[in-house]
KEGULUM-789423 format. One record per residue: residue in one letter; x, y, z of N, C-alpha, C, O in turn. Coordinates in nm, 3 decimals. Each point is the difference from the previous one (the first is absolute). Last residue first. Example, Ala and Ser with C-alpha at 12.3 -4.5 7.8 and 13.67 -1.06 7.14 Angstrom:
<pts>
+------+---------+---------+---------+---------+---------+---------+---------+---------+---------+---------+---------+---------+
! code !     n.X !     n.Y !     n.Z !    ca.X !    ca.Y !    ca.Z !     c.X !     c.Y !     c.Z !     o.X !     o.Y !     o.Z !
+------+---------+---------+---------+---------+---------+---------+---------+---------+---------+---------+---------+---------+
!    S !   1.285 !  -0.225 !   0.708 !   0.082 !   0.119 !   0.006 !  -0.077 !   0.109 !   0.073 !   0.051 !   0.111 !   0.017 !
!    A !  -0.022 !  -0.683 !  -0.024 !  -0.089 !   0.119 !   0.000 !   0.090 !   0.120 !   0.000 !   0.104 !  -0.002 !   0.066 !
+------+---------+---------+---------+---------+---------+---------+---------+---------+---------+---------+---------+---------+
</pts>
This chain:
<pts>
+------+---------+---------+---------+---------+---------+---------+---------+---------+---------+---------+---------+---------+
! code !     n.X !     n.Y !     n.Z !    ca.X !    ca.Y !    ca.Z !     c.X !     c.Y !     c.Z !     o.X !     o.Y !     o.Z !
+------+---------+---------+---------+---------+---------+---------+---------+---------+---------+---------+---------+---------+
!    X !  -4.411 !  -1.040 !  -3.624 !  -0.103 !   0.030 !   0.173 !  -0.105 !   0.130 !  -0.037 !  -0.077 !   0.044 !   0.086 !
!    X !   0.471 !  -0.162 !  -0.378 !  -0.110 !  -0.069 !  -0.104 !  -0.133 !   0.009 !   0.156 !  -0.121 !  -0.012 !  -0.014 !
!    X !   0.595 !   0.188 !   0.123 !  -0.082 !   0.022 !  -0.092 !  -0.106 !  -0.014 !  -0.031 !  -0.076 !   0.097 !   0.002 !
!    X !   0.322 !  -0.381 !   0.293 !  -0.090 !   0.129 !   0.062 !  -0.056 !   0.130 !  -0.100 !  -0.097 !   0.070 !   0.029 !
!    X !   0.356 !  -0.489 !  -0.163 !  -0.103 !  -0.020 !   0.043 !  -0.110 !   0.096 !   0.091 !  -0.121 !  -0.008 !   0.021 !
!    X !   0.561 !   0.117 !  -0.247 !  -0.116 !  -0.059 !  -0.137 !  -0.095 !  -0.015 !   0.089 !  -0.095 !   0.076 !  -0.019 !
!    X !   0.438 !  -0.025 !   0.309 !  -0.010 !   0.172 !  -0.086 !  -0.115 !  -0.068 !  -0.097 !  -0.103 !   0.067 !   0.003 !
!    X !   0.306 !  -0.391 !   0.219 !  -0.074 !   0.089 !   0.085 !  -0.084 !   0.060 !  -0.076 !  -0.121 !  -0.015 !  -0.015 !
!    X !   0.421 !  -0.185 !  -0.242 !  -0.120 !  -0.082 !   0.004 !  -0.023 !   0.079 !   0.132 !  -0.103 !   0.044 !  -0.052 !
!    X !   0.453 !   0.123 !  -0.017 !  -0.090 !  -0.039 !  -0.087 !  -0.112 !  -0.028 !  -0.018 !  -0.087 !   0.070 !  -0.051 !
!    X !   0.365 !  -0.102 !   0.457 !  -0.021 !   0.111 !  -0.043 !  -0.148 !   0.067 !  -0.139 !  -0.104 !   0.065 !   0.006 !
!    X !   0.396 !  -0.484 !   0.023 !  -0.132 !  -0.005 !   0.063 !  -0.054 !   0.175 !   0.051 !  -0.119 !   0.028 !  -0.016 !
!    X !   0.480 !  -0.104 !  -0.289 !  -0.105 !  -0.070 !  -0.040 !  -0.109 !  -0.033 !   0.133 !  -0.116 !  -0.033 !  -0.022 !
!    X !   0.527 !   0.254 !   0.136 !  -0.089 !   0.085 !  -0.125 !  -0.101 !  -0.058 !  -0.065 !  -0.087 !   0.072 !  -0.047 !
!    X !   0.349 !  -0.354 !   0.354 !  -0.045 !   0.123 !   0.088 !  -0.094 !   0.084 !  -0.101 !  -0.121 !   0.016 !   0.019 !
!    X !   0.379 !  -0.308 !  -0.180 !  -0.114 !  -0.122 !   0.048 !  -0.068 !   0.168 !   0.085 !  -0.116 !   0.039 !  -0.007 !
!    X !   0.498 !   0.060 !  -0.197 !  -0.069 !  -0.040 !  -0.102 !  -0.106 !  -0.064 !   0.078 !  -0.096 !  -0.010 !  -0.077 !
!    X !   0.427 !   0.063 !   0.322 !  -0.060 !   0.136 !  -0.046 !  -0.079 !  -0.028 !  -0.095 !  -0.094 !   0.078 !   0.014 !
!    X !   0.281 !  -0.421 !   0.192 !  -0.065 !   0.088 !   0.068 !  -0.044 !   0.104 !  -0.058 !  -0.109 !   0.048 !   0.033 !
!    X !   0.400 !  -0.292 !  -0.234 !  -0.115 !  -0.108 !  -0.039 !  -0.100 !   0.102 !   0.094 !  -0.109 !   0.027 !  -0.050 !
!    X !   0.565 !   0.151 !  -0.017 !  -0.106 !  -0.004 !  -0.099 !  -0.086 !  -0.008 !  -0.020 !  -0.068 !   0.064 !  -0.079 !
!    X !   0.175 !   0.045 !   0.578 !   0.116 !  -0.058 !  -0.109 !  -0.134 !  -0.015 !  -0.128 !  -0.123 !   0.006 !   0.013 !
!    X !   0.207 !   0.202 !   0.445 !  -0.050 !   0.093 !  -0.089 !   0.073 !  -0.139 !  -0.102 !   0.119 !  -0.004 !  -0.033 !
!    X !  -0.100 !  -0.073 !   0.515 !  -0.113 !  -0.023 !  -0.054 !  -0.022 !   0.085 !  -0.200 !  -0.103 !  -0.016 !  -0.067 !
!    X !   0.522 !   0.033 !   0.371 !  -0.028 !  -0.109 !  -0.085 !  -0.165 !  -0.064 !  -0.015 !  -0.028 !  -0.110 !  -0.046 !
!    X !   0.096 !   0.656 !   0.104 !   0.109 !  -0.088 !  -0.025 !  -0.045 !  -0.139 !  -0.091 !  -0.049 !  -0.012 !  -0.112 !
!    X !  -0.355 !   0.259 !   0.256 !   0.118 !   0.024 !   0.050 !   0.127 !  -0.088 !  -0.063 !  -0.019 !  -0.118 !  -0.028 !
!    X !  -0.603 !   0.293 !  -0.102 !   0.154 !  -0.097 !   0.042 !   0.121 !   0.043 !  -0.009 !   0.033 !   0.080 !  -0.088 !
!    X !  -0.579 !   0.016 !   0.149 !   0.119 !   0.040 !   0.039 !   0.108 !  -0.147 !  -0.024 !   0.021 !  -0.107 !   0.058 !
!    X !  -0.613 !   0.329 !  -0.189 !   0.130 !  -0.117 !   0.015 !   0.126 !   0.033 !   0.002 !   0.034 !   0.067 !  -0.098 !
!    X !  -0.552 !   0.166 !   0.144 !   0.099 !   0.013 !   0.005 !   0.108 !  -0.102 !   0.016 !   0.032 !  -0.022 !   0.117 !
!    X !  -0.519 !   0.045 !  -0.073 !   0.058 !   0.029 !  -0.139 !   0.151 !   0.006 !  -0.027 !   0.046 !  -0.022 !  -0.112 !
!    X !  -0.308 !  -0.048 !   0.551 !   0.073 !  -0.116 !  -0.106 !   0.018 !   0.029 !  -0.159 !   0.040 !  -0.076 !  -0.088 !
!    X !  -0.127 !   0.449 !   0.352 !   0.100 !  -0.053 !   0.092 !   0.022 !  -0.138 !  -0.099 !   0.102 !  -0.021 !  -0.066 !
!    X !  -0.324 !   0.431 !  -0.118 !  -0.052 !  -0.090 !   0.057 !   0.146 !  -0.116 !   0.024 !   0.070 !  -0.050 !  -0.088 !
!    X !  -0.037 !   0.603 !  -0.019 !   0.001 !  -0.146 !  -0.070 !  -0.034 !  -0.143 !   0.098 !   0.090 !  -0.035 !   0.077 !
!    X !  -0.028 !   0.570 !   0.015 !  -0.130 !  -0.085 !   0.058 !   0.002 !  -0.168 !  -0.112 !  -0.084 !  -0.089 !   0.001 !
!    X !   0.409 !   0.501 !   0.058 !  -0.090 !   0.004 !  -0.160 !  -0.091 !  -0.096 !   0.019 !  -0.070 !  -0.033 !  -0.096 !
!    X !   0.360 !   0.122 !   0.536 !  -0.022 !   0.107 !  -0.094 !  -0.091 !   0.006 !  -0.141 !  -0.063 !   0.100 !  -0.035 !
!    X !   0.168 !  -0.536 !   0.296 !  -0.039 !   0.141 !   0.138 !  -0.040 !   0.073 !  -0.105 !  -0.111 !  -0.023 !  -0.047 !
!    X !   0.290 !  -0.315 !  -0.212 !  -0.107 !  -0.007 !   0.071 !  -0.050 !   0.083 !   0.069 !  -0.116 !   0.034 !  -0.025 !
!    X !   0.513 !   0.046 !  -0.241 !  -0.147 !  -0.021 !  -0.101 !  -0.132 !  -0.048 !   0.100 !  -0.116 !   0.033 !  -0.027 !
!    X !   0.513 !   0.008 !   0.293 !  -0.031 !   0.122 !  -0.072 !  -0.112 !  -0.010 !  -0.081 !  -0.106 !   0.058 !   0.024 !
!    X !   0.366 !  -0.426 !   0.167 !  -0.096 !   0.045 !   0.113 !  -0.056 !   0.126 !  -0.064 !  -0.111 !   0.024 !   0.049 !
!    X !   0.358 !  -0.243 !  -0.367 !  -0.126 !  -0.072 !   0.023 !  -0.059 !   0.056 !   0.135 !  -0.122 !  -0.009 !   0.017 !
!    X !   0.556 !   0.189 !  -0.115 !  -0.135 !   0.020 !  -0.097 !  -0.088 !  -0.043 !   0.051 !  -0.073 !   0.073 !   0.066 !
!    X !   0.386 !  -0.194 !   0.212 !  -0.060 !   0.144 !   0.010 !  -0.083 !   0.053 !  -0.104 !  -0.096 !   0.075 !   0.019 !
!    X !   0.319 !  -0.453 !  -0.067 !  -0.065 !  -0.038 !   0.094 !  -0.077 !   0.132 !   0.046 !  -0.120 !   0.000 !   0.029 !
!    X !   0.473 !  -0.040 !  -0.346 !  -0.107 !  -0.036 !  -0.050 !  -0.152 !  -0.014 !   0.118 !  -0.119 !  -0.004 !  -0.032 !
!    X !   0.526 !   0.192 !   0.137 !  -0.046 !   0.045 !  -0.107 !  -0.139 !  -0.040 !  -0.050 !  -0.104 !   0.064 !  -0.019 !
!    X !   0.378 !  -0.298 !   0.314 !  -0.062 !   0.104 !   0.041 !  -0.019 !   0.095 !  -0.072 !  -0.015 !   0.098 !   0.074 !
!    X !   0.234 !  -0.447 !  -0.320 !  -0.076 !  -0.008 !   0.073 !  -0.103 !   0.049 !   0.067 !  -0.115 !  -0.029 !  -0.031 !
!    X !   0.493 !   0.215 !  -0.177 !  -0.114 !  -0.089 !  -0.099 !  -0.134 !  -0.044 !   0.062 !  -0.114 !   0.035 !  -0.030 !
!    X !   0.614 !   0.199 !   0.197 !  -0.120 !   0.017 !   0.033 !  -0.164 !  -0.045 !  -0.080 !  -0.112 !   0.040 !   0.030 !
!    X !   0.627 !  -0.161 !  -0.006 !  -0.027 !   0.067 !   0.061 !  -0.150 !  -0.020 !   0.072 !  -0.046 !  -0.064 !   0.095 !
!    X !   0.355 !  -0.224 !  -0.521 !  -0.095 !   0.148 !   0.068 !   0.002 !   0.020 !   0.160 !   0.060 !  -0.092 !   0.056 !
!    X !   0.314 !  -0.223 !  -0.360 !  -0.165 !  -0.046 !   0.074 !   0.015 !   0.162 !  -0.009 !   0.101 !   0.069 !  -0.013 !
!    X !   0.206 !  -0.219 !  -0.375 !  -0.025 !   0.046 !   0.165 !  -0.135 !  -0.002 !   0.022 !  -0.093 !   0.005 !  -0.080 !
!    X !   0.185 !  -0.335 !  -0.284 !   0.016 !   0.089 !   0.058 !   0.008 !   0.056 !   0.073 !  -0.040 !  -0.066 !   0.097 !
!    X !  -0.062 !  -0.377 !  -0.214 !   0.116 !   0.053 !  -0.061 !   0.046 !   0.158 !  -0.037 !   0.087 !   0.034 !  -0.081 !
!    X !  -0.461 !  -0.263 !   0.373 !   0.099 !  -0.143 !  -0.002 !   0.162 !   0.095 !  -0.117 !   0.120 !  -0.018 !   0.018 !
!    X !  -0.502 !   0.316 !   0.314 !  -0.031 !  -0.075 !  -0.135 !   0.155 !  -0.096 !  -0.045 !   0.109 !   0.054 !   0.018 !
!    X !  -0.535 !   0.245 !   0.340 !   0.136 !  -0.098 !   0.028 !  -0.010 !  -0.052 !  -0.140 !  -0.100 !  -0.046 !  -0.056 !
!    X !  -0.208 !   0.353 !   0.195 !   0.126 !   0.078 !   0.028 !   0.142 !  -0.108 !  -0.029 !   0.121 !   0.022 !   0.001 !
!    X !  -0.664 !   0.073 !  -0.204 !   0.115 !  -0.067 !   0.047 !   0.103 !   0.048 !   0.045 !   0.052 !   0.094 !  -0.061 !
!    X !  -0.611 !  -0.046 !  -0.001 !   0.116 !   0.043 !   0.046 !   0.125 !  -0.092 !   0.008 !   0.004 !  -0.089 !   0.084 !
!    X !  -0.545 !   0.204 !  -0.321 !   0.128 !  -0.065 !   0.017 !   0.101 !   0.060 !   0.051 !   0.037 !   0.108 !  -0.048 !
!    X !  -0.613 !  -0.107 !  -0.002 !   0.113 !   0.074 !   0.063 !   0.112 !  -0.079 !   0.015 !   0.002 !  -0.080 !   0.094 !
!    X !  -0.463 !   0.113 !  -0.376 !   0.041 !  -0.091 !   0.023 !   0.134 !   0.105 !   0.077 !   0.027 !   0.109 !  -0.050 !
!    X !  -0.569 !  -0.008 !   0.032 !   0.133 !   0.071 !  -0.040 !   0.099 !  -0.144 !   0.026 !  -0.046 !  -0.077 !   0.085 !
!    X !  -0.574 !   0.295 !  -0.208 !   0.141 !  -0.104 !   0.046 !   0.152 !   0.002 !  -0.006 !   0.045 !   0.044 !  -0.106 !
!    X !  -0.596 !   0.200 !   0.151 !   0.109 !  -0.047 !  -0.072 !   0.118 !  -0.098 !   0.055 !   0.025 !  -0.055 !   0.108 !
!    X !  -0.480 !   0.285 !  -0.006 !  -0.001 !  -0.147 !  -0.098 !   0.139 !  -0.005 !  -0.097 !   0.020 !  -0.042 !  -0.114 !
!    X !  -0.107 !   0.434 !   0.395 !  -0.084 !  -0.080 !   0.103 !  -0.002 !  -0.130 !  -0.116 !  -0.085 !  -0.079 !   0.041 !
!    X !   0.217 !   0.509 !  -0.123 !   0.128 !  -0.102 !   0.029 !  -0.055 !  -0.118 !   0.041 !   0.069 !  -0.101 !   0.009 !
!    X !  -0.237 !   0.549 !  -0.074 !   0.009 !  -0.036 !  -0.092 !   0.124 !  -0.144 !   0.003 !   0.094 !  -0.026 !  -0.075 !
!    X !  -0.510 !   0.305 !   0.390 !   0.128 !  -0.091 !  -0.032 !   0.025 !  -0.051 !  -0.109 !  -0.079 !  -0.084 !  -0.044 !
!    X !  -0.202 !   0.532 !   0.183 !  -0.009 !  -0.133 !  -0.059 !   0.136 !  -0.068 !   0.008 !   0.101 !   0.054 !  -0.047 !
+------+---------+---------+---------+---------+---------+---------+---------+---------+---------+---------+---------+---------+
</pts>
């Protein structure tokens, strides 16, 4: 049984940041999860949301988890 098959994952990576040392590896990090929870734990491909650097900002992440959200409610109540 898939136990993953209705879930959802938000994936943040930053490597670049305005008043600290940048990272390395955040990024491809993050990018290799999301190829991981998919190939390996079968998490449905648009379940999955990825953001990087200057996509990872407040208003994004928050708009990302709320539709997520509201995913997650509307395939519920299915």
């Amino acid at each position: 049984e898939d136990i993953y098959d209705n879930s959802y994952a938000l994936i943040i990576g930053i490597d670049k940041y305005q008043n600290v040392p940048n990272l390395n590896y955040a990024g491809k990090d993050a990018e290799k999860i999301q190829s991981m929870i998919v190939e390996y734990f079968d998490f449905p491909k648009d379940n999955v949301r990825l953001l990087l650097n200057e996509k990872a900002t407040y208003n994004n992440i928050r708009k990302q988890f709320s539709e997520i959200s509201k995913s997650a409610v509307s395939k519920k109540a299915l």
